[in-house]
MOPAC internal coordinates of N, CA, C and O (Angstrom, degrees):
PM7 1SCF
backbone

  N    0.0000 0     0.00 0     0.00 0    0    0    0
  C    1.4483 1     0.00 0     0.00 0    1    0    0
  C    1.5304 1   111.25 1     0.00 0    2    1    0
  O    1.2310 1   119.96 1   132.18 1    3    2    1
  N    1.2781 1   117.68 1   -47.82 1    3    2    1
  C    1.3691 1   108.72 1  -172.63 1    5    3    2
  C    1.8838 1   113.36 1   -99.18 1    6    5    3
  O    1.2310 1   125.87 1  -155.63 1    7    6    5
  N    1.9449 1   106.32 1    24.37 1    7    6    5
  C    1.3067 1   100.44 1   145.69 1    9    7    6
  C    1.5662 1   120.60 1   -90.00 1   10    9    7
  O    1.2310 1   126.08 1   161.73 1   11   10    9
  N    1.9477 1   105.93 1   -18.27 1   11   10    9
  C    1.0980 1   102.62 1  -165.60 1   13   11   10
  C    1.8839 1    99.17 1   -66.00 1   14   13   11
  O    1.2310 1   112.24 1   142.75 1   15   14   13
  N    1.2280 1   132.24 1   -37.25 1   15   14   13
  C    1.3072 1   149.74 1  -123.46 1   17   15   14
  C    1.4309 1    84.44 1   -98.97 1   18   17   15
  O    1.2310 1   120.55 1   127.46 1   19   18   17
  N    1.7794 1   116.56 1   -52.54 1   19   18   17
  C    1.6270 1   119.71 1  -176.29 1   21   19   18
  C    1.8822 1   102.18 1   -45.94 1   22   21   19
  O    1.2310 1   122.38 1   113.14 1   23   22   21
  N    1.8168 1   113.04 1   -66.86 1   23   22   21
  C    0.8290 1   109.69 1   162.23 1   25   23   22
  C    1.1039 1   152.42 1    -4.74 1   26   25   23
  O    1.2310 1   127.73 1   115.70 1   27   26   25
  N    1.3009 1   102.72 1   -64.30 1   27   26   25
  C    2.1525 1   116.01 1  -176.55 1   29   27   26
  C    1.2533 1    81.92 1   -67.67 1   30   29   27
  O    1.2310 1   116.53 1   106.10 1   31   30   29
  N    1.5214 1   124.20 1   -73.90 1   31   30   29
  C    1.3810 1   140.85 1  -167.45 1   33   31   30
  C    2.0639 1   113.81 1   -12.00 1   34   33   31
  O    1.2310 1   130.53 1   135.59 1   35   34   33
  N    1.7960 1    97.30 1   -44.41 1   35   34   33
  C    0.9015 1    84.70 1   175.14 1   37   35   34
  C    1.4468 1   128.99 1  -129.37 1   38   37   35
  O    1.2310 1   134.93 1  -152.28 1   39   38   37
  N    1.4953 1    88.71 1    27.72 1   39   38   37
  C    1.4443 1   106.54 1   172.17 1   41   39   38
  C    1.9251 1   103.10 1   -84.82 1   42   41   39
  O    1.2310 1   125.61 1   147.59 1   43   42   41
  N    1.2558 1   106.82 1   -32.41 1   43   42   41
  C    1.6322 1   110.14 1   174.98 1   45   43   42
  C    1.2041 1   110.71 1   -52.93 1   46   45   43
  O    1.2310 1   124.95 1   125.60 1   47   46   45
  N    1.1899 1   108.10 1   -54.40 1   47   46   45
  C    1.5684 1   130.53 1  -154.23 1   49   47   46
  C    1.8666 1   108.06 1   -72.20 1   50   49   47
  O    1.2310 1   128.27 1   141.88 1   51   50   49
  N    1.6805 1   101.68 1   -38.12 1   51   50   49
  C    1.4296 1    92.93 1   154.48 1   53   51   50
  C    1.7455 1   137.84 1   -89.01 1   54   53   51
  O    1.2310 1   130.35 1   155.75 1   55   54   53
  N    1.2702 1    97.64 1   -24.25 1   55   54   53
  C    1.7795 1   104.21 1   150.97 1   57   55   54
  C    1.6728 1   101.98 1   -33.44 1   58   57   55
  O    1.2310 1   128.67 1    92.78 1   59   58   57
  N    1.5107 1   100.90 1   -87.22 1   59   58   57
  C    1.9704 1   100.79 1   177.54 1   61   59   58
  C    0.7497 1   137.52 1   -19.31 1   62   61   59
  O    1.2310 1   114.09 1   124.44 1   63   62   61
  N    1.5113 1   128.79 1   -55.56 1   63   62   61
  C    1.3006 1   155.80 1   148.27 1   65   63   62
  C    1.4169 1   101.87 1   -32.66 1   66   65   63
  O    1.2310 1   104.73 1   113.69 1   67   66   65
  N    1.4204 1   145.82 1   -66.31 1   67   66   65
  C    1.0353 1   138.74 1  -147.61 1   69   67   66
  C    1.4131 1   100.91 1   -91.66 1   70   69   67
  O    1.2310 1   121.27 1   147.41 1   71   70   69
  N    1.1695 1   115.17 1   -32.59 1   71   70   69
  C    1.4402 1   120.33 1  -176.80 1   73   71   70
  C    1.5179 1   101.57 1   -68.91 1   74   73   71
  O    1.2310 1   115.00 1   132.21 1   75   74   73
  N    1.3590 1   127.08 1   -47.79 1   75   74   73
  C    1.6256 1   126.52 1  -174.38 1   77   75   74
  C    1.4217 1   110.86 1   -68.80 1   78   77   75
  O    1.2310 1   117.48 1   154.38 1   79   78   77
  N    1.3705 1   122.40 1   -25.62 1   79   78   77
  C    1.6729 1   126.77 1  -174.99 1   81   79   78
  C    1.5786 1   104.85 1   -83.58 1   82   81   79
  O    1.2310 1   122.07 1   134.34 1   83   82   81
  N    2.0016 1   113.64 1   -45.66 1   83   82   81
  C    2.0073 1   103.63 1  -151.17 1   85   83   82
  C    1.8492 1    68.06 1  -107.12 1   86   85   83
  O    1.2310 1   109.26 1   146.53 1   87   86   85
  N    1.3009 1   137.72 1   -33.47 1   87   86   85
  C    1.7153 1   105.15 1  -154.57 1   89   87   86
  C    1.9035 1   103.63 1  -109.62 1   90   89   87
  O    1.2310 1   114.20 1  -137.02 1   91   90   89
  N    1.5337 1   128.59 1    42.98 1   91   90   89
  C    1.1794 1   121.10 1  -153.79 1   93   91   90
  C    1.3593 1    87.46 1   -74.56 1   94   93   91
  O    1.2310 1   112.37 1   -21.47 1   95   94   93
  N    1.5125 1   132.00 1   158.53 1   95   94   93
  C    1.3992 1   132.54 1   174.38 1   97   95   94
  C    1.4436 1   113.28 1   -42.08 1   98   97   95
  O    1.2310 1   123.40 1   103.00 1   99   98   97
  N    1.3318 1   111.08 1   -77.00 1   99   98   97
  C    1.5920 1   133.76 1  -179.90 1  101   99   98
  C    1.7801 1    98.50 1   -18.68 1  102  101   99
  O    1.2310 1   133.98 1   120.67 1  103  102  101
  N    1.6730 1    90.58 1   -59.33 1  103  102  101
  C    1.8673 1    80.49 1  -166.21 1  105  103  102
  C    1.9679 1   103.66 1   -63.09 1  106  105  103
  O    1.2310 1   113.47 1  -179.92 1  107  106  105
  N    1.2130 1   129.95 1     0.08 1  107  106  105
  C    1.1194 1   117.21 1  -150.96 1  109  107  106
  C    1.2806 1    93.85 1  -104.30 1  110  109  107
  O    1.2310 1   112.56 1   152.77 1  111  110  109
  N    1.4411 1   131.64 1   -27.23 1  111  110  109
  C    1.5087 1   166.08 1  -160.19 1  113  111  110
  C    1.4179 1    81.24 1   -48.37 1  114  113  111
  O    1.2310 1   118.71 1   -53.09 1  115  114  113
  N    1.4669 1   120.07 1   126.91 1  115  114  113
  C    1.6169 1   122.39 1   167.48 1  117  115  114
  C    1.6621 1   117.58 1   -63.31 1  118  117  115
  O    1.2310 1   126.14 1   159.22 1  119  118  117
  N    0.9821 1   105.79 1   -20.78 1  119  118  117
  C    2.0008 1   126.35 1  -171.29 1  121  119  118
  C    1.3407 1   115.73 1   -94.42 1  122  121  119
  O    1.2310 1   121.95 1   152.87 1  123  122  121
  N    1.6295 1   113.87 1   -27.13 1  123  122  121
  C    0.9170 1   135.90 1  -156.01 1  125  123  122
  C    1.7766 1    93.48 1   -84.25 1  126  125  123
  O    1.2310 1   122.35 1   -71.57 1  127  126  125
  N    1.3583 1   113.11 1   108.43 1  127  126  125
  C    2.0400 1    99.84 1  -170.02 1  129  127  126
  C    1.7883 1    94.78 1   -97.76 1  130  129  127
  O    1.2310 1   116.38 1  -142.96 1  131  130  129
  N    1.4073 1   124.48 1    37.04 1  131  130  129
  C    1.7656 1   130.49 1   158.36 1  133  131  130
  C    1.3104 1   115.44 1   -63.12 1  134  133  131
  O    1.2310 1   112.18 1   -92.98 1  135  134  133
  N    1.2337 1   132.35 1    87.02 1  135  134  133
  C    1.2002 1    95.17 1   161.76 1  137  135  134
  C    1.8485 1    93.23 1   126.01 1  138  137  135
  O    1.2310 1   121.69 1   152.82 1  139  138  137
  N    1.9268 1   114.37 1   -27.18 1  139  138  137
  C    1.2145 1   108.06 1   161.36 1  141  139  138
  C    1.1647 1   141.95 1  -120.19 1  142  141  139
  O    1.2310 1   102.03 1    18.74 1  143  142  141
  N    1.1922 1   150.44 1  -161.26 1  143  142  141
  C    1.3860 1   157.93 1   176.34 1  145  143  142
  C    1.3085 1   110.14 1   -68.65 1  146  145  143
  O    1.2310 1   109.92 1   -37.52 1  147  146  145
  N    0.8280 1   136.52 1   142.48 1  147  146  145
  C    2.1409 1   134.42 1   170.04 1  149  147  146
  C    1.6307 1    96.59 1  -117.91 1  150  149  147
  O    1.2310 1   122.69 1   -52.85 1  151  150  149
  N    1.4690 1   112.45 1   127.15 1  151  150  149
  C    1.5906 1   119.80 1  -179.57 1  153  151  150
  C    1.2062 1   105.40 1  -127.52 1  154  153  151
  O    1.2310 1   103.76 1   -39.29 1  155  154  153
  N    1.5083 1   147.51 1   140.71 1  155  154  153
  C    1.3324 1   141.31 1   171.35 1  157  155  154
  C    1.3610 1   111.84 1  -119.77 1  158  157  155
  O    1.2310 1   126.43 1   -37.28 1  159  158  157
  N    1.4103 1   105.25 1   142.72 1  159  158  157
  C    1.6735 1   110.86 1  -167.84 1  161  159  158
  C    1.6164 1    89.55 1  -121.84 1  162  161  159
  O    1.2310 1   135.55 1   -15.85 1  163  162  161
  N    1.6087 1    87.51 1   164.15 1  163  162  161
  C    2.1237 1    88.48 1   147.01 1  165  163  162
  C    1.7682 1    82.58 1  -132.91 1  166  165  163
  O    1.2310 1   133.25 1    -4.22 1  167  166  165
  N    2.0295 1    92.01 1   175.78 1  167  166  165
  C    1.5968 1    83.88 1  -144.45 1  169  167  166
  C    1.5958 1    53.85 1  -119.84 1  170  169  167
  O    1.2310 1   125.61 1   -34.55 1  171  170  169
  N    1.6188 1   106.82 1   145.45 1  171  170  169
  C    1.6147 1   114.23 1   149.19 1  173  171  170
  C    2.0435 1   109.44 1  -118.57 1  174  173  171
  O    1.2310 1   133.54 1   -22.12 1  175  174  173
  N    1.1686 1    91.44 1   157.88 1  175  174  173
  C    1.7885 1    80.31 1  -152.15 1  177  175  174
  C    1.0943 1   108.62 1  -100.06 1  178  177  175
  O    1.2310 1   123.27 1  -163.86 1  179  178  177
  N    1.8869 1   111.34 1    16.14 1  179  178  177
  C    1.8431 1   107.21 1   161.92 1  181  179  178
  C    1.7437 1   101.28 1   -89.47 1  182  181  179
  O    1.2310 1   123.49 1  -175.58 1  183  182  181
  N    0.9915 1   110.91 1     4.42 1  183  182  181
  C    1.9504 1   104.99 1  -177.66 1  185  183  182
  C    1.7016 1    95.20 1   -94.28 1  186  185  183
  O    1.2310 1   109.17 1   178.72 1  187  186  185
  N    1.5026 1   137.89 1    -1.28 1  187  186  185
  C    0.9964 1   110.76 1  -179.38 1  189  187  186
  C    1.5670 1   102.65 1  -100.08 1  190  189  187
  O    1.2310 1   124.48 1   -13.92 1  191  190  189
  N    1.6661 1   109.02 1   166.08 1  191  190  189
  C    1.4770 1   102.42 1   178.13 1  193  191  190
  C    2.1595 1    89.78 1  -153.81 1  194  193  191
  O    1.2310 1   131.75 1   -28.34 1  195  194  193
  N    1.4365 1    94.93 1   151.66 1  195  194  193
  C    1.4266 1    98.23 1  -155.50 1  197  195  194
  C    2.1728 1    95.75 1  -104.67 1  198  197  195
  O    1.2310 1   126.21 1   -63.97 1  199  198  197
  N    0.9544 1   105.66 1   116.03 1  199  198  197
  C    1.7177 1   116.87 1   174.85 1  201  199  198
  C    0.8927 1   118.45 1   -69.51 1  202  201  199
  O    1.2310 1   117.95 1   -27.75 1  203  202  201
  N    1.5762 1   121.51 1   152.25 1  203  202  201
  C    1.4256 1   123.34 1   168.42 1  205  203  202
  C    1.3466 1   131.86 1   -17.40 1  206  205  203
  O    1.2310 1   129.11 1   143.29 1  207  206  205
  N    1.6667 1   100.06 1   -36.71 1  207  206  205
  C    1.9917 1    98.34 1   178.86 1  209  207  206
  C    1.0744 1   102.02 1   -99.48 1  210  209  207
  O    1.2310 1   113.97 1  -173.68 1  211  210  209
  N    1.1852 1   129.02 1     6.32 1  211  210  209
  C    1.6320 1   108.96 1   163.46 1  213  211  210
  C    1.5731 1    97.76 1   102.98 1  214  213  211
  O    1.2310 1   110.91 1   176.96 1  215  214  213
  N    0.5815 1   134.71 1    -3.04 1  215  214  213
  C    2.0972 1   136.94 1   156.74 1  217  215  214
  C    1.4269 1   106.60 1   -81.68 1  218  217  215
  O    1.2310 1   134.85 1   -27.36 1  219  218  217
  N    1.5215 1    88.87 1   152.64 1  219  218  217
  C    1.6754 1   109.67 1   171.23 1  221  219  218
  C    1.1095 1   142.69 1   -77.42 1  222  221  219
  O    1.2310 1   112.12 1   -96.61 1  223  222  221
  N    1.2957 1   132.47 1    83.39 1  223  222  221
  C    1.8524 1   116.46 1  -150.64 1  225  223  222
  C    1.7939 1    96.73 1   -76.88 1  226  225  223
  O    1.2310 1   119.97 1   -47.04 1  227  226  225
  N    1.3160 1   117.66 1   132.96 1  227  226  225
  C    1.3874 1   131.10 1   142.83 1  229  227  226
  C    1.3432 1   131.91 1   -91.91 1  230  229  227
  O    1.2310 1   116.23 1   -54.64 1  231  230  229
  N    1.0927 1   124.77 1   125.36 1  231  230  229
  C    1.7220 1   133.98 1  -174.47 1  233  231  230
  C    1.7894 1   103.47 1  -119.90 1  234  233  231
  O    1.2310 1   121.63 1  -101.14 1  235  234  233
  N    1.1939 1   114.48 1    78.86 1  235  234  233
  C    1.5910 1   127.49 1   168.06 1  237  235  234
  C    1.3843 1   146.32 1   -98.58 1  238  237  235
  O    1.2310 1   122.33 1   -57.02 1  239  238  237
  N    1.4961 1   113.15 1   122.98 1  239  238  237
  C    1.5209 1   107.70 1  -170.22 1  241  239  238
  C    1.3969 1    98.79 1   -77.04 1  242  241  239
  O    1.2310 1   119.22 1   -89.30 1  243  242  241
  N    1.2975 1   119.09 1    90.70 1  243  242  241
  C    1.7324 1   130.60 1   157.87 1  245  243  242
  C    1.5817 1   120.81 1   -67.72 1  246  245  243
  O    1.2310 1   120.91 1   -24.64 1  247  246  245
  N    1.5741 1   115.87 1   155.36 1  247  246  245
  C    1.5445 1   120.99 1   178.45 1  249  247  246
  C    1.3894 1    77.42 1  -145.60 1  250  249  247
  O    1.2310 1   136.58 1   -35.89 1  251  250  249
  N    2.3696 1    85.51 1   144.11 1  251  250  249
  C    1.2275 1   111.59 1   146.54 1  253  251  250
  C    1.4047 1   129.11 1   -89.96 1  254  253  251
  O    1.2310 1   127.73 1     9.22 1  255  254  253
  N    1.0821 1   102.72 1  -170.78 1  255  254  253
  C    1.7675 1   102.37 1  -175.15 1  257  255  254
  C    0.9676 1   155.27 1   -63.50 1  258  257  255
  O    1.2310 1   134.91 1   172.45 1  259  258  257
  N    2.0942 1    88.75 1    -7.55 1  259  258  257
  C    1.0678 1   111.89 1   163.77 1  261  259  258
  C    1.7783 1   129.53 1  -110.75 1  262  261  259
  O    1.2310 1   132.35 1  -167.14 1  263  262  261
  N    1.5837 1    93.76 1    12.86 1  263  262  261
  C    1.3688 1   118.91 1   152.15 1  265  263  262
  C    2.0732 1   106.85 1    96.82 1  266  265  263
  O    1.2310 1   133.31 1  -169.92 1  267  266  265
  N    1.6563 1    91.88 1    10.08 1  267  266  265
  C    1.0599 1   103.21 1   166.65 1  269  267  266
  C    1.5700 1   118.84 1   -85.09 1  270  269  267
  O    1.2310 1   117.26 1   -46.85 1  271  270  269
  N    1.3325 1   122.81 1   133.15 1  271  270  269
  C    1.7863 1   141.95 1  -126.03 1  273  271  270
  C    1.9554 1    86.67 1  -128.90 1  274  273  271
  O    1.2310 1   129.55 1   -51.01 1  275  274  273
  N    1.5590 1    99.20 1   128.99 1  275  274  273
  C    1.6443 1   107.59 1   165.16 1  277  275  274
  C    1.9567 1    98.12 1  -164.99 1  278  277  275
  O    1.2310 1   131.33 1   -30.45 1  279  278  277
  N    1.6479 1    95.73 1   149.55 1  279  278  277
  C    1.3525 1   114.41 1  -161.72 1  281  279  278
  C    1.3108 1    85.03 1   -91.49 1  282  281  279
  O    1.2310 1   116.29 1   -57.52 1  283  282  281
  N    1.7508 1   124.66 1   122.48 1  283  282  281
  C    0.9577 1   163.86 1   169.23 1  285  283  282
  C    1.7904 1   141.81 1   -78.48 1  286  285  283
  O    1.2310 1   118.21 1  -121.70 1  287  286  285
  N    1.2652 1   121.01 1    58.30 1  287  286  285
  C    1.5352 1   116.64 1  -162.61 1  289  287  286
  C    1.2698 1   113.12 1   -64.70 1  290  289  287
  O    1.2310 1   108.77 1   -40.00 1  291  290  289
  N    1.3906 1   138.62 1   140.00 1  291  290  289
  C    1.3048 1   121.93 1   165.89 1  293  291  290
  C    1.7454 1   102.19 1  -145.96 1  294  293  291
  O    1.2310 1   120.00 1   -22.21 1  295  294  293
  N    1.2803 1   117.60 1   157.79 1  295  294  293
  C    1.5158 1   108.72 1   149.64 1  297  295  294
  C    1.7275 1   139.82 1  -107.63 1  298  297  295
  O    1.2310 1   105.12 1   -22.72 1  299  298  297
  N    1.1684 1   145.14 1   157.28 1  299  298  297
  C    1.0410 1   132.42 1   143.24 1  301  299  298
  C    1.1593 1   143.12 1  -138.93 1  302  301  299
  O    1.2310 1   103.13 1     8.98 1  303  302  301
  N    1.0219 1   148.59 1  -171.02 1  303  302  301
  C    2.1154 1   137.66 1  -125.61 1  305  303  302
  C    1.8729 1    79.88 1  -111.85 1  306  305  303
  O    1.2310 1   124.21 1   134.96 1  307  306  305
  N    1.3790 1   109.53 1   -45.04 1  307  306  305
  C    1.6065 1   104.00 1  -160.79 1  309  307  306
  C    2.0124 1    90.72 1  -118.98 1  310  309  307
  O    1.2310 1   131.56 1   -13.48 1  311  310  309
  N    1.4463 1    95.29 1   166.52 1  311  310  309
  C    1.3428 1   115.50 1   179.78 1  313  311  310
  C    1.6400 1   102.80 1   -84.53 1  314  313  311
  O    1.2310 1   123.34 1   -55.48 1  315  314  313
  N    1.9113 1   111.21 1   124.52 1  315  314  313
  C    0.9875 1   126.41 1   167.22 1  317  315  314
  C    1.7711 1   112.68 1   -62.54 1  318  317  315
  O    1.2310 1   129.46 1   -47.24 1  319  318  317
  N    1.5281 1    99.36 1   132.76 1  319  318  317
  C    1.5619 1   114.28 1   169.92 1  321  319  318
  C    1.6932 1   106.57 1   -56.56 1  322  321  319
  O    1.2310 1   130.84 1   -44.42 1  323  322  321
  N    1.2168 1    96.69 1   135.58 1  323  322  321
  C    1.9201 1   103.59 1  -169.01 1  325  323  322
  C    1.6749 1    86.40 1   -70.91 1  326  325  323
  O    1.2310 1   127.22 1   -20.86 1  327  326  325
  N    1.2342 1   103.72 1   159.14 1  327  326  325
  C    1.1758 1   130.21 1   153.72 1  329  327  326
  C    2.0823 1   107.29 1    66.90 1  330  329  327
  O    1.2310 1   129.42 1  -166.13 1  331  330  329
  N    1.2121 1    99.45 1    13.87 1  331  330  329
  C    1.5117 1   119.76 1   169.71 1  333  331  330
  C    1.4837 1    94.34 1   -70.30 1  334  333  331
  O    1.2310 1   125.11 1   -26.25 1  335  334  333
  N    1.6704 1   107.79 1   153.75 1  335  334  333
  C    1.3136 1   146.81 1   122.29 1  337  335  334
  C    1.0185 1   141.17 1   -54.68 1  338  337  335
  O    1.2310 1   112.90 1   -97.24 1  339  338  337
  N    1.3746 1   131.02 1    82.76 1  339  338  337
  C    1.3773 1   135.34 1   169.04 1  341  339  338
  C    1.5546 1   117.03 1   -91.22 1  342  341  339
  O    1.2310 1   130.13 1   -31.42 1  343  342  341
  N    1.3798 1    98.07 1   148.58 1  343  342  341
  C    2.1295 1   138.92 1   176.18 1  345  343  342
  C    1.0810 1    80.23 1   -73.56 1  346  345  343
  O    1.2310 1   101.18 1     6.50 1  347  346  345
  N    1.6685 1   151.86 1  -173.50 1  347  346  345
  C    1.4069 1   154.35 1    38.23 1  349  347  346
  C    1.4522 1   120.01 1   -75.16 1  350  349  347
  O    1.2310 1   124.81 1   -35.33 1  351  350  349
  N    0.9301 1   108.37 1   144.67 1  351  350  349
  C    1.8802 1   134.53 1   177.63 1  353  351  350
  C    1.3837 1    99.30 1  -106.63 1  354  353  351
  O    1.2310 1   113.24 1   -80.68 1  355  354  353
  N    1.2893 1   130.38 1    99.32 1  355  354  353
  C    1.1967 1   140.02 1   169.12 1  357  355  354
  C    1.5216 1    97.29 1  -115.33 1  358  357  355
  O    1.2310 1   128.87 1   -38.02 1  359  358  357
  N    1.8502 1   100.51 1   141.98 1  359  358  357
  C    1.4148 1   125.52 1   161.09 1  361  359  358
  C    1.6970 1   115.61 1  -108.61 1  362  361  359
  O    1.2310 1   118.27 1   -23.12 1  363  362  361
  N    0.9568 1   120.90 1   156.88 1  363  362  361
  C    1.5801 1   130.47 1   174.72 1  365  363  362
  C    1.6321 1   109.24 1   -36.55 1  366  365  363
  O    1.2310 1   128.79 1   111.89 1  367  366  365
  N    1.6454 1   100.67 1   -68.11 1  367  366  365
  C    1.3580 1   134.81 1   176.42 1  369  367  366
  C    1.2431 1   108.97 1   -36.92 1  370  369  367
  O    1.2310 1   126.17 1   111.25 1  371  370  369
  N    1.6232 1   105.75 1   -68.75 1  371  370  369
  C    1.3122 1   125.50 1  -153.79 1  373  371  370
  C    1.3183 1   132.96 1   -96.56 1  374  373  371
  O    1.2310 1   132.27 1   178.53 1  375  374  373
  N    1.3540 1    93.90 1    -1.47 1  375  374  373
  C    1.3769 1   106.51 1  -163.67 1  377  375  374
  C    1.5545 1   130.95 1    49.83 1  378  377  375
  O    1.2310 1   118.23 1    49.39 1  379  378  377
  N    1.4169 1   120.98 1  -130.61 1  379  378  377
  C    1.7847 1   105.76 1   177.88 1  381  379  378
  C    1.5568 1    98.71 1   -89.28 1  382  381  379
  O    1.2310 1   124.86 1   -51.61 1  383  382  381
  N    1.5495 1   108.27 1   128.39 1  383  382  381
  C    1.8455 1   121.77 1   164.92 1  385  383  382
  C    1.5519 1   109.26 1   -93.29 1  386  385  383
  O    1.2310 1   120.02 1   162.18 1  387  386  385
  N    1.0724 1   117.56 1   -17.82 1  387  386  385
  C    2.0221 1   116.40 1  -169.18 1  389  387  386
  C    1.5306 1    81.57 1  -172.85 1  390  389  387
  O    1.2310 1   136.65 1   -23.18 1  391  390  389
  N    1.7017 1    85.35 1   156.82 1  391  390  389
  C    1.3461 1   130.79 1   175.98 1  393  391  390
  C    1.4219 1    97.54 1  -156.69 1  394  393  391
  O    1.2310 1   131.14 1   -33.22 1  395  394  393
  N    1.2067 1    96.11 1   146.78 1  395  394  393
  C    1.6295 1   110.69 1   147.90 1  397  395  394
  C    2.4134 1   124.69 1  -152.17 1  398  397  395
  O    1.2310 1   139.57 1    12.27 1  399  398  397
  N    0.5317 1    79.66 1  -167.73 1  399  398  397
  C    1.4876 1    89.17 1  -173.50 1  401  399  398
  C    1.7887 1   100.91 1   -92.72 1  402  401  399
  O    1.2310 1   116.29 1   -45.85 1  403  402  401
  N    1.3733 1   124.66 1   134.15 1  403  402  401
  C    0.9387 1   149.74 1   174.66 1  405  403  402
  C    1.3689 1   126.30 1  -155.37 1  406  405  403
  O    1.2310 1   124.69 1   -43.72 1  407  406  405
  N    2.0475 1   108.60 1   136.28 1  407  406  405
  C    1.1789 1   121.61 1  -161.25 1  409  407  406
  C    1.2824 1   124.19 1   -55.35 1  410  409  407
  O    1.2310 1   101.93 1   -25.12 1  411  410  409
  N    1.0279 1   150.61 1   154.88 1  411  410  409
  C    1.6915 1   129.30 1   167.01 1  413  411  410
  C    1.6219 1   115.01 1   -74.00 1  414  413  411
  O    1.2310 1   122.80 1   168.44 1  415  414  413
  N    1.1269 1   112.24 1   -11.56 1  415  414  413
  C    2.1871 1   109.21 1   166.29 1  417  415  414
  C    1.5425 1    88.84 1   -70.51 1  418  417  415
  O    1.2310 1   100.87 1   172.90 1  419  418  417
  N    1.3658 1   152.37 1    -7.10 1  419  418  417
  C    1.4403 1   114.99 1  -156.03 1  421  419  418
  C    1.7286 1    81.10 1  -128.66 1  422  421  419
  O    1.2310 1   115.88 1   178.04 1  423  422  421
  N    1.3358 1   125.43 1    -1.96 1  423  422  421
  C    1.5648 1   100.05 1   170.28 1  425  423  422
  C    1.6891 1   115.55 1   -56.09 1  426  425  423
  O    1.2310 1   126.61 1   -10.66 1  427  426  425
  N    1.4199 1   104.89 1   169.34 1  427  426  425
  C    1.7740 1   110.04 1   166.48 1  429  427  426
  C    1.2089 1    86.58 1   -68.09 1  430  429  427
  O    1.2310 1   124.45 1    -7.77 1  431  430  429
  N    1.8677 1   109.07 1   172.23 1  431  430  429
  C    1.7336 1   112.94 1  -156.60 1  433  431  430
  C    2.2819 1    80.60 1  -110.96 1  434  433  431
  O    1.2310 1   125.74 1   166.47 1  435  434  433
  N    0.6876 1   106.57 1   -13.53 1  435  434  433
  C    1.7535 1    90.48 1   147.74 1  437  435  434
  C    0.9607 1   137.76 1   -68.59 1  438  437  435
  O    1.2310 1   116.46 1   126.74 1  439  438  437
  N    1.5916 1   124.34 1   -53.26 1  439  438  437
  C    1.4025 1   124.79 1   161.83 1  441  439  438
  C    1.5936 1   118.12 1   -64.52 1  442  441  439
  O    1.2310 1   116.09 1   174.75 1  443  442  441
  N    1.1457 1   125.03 1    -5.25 1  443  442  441
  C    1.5357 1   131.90 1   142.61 1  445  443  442
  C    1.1862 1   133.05 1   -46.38 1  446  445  443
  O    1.2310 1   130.74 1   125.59 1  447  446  445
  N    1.4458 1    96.89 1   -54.41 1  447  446  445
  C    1.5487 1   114.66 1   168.58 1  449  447  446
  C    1.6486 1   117.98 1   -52.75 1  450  449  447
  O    1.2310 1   132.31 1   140.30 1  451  450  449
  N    1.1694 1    93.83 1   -39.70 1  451  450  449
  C    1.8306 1   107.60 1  -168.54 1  453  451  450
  C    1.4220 1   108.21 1   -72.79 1  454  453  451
  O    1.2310 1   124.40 1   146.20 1  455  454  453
  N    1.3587 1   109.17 1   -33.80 1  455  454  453
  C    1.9498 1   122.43 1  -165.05 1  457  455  454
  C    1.4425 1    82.77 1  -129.48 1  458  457  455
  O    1.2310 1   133.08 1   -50.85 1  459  458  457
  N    1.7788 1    92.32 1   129.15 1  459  458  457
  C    1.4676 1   102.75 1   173.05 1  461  459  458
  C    1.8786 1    98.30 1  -111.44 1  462  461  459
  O    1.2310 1   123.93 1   -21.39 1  463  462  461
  N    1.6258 1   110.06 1   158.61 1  463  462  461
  C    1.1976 1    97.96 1  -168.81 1  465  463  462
  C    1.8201 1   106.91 1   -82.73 1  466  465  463
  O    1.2310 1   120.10 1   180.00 1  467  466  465

């Protein structure tokens, strides 16, 4: 009885553990770029198309910073400004969690290269 009890004991105790190290909130935080990928798009506004619920699907050939390129789905509630700069925070899992709009002085000076203003 009290191997079964040692057992659970520390079968909990590593659940906890694992849960406080891979799922801490912060890293889970959609804004929060810990933990994900950073991809930059520009948005042109014949690639968006609006779905059944009323969001915008985007399908984008994005680069990271190191100028490595992957096709990107995301949605959002309102229609992206053409010819904007977008952040994304993409996870493996999750694909894109946040975006936002960013200037073209603050891209990496590769993805500069790629998007002219």
């Amino acid at each position: 009885m009290k191997k079964i009890i040692l057992i659970a004991v520390l079968l909990f105790a590593a659940v906890v553990a694992f849960g406080i190290f891979f799922l801490a909130p912060e890293r889970l935080a959609p804004d929060n770029p810990e933990g994900k990928t950073i991809y930059y798009v520009q948005i042109n506004s014949n690639e968006a198309m609006k779905n059944k619920n009323g969001r915008y699907e985007y399908s984008l050939l994005a680069f990271d910073s190191q100028g490595s390129q992957k096709q990107l789905d995301f949605t959002t509630s309102k229609q992206l400004r053409e010819g904007a700069y977008l952040e994304l925070y993409t996870t493996r899992l999750r694909g894109v969690t946040y975006w936002h709009e960013v200037p073209y002085d603050t891209l990496p000076e590769n993805i500069r290269r790629t998007y002219k203003p």
